[in-house]
N, C-alpha and C positions, 0 to 999 in steps of 0.2 A: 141165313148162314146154316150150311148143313153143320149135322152130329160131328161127323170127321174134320169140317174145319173148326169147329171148338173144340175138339179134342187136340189137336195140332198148334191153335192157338191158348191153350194151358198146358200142355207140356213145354211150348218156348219159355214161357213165362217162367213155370217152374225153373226149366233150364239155368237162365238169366237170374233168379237170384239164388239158384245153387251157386254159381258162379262166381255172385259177389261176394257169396259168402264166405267162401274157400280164400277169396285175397284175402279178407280182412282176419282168417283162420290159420294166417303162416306161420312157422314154427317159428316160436323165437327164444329156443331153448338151445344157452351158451354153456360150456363149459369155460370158467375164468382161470389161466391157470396162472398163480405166480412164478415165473420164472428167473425173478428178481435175486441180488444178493441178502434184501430183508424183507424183513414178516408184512404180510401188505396188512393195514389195522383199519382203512375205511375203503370200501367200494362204491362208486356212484355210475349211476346209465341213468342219464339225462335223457328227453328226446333232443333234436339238435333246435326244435324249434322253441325251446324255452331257452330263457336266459337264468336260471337257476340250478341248480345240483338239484337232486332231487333226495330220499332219504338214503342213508348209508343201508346199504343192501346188506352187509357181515352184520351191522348190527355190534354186538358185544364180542362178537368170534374175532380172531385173526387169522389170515390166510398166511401160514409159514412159507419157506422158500421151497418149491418143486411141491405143495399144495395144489390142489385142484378144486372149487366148485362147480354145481350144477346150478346157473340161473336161469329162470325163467324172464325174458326183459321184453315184458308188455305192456304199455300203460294204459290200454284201452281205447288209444286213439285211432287202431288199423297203422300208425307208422313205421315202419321198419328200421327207419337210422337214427342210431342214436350216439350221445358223446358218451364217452367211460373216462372215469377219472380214478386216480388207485394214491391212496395216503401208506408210504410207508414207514414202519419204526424208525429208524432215521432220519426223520424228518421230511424227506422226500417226497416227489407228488409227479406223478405224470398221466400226461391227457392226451385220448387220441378221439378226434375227434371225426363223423360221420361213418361209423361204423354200421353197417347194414347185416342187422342181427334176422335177418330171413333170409343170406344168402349164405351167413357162417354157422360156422356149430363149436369152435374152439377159438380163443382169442387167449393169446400171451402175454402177460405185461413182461418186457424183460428190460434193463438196465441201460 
């Protein structure tokens, strides 16, 4: 094997796992915004492939009504879809489910 074909043959290579790398490197940074009539007081992004909530993403914050965060929803597995679930002051709760947080950049809970 000539010099130029291993040099051809390490550059694919590099290529290929620049590549893979870049899938598993997609943005998966949401802005959540409440749209809702009340305060949203827990957030959850599940992947879709577990059957659990995962931890409350606010934490001790509440997201007031026409609030906005910046989340980051990566769990390290490279998957893109994931379930959002939203608790609010009134008791309330709603889920939407197979949201594809590397094709969005803003997601709305609204009433």
């Amino acid at each position: 094997m000539s010099l130029s074909s291993l040099s051809r043959l390490t550059l694919a290579a590099a290529l290929i796992v620049s590549l893979g790398s870049a899938a598993s490197a997609e943005n998966r940074e949401v802005t959540v915004t409440n749209a809702s009539s009340a305060a949203m007081i827990e957030f959850f992004a599940s992947n879709t492939g577990t059957n659990n909530w995962e931890e409350d993403i606010l934490g001790v914050d509440v997201l007031a009504v026409g609030e906005a965060v910046d989340v980051n929803i990566d769990d390290g597995s490279g998957d893109c879809v994931f379930d959002f679930k939203a608790t609010f002051e009134d008791g309330s709760s709603a889920v939407m489910g197979n949201v594809n947080v590397c094709e969005i950049s803003q997601f709305d809970f609204t009433d």
